[in-house]
N, C-alpha and C positions, 0 to 999 in steps of 0.2 A: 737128604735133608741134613743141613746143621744145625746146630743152636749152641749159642753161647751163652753165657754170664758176667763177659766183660763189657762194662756200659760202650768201651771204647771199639769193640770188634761189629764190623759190620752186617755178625751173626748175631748180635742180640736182638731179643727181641720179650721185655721185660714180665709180659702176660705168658708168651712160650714157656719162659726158663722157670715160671713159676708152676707154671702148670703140665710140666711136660715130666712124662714116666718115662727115664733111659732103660734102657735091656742090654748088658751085654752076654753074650751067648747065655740069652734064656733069662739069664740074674737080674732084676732087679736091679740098677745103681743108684746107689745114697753119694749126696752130699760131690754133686757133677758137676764139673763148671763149663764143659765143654762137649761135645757130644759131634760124632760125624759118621754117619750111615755109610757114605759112599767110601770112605778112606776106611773104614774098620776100626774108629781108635776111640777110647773119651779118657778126660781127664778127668782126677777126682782129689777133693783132698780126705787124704786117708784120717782116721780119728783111732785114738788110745781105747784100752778099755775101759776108762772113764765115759765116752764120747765126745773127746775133745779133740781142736784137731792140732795135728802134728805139726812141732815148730822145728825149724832151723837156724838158727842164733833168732833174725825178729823176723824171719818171713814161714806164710805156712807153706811146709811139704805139700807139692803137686805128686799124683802117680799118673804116667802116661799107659794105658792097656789097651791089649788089640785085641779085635776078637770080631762075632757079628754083631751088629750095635742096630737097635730098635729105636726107635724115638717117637713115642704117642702123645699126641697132644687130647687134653679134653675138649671137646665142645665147648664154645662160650656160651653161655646163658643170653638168652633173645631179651 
């Protein structure tokens, strides 16, 4: 499975990206824009220890990481 957060990628899927828990090996990921089981990878943008997230001149820092990647979706409510 994939999921995205870009409105523009034909991985989003707006109720998914909101409700989906990423895992990479085992971890928990925060703050995911991009997520893919099969490839081993997700994208995150990294935050300060503020909780802020990380610029470069005006756009935010992406991280690409590999690993095993999980992706649980909740149940939607009937």
């Amino acid at each position: 499975m994939r999921v995205s957060a870009d409105r523009f990628s034909p991985d989003f899927c707006e109720w998914g990206i909101r409700h989906a828990q990423v895992y990479l090996d085992g971890r928990e990921v925060e703050h995911c824009c991009l997520a893919d089981e099969e490839r081993g990878y997700v994208i995150v943008f990294p935050v300060d220890g503020a909780g802020c997230f990380l610029l470069e001149g005006d756009a935010i820092v992406t991280q690409l990481r590999f690993g095993e990647v999980k992706i649980l979706l909740r149940e939607r409510a009937a």
